[in-house]
C-alpha positions, 0 to 999 in steps of 0.5 A, a space after each residue: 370098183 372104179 371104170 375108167 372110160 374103156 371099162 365104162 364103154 364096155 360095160 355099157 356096150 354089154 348091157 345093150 347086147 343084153 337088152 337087145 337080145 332079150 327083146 328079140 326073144 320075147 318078140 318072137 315068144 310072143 309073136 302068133 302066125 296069122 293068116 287071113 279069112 275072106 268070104 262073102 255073105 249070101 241071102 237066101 235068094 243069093 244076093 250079096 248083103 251089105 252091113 251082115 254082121 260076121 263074128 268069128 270065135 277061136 275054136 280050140 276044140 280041133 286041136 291034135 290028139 297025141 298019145 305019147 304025153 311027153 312029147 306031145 305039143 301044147 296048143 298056143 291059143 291066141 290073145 284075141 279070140 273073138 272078132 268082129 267084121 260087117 260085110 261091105 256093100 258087096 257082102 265081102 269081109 275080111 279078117 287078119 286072124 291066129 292061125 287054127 280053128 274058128 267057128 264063123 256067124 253070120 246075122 242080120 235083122 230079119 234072117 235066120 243066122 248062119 254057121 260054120 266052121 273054118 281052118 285058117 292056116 298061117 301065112 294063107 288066105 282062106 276063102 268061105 261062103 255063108 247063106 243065111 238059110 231063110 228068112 225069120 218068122 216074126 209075128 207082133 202081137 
């Protein structure tokens, strides 16, 4: 088969619209709604920390129950699900995260860790505060 240069213009015009499109699709397949998780970090005398090690863990545990199989969504879980941020000299932190569950830890040398649990909801900012209930008990011996 022989284009000529109409046909050949064509043709490439073709497979650019294609390629275009399929990109376009698999950005936006790919693509997770995020939203972002601030909080302040506080020992137990309620004094900011700065450099509080804060690590939040996807939780997929709060997913919805549904009782209809077919119809039922399946949970996008998301490619990063582990993050770690310090708190600043203020003991701010902040983090960009997918949209869902996340159980948030809080730890320093010399303190009991701390827990809980958040819903960050996409395109919204979501405020905690942690303690750090006490002080740990060392001993050396």
């Amino acid at each position: 088969m022989i284009l000529n240069s109409s046909g050949k213009f064509a043709l490439f015009v073709a497979l650019v619209s294609t390629c275009t499109l399929a990109l376009m699709v698999g950005a936006g397949a790919g693509a997770q709604e995020t939203g972002t998780l601030t909080g302040v970090v506080f020992d137990p005398q309620g004094a900011t920390g700065p450099s509080i090690e804060v690590e939040l863990r996807w939780n997929g545990a709060g997913g919805e129950m549904c009782w209809t199989a077919p119809n039922c969504r399946k949970a996008k879980k998301p490619r990063i699900k582990s993050v770690h941020v310090t708190t600043g000299t203020d003991g701010k932190f902040t983090a960009k995260v997918p949209a869902g569950n996340w159980d948030v830890f809080a730890y320093h040398d010399g303190f009991v860790p701390t827990c809980t649990t958040v819903s960050v909801e996409a395109e919204k900012t979501t405020n905690i505060e942690l303690r750090l209930p006490r002080y740990a008990i060392t001993s050396i011996q």
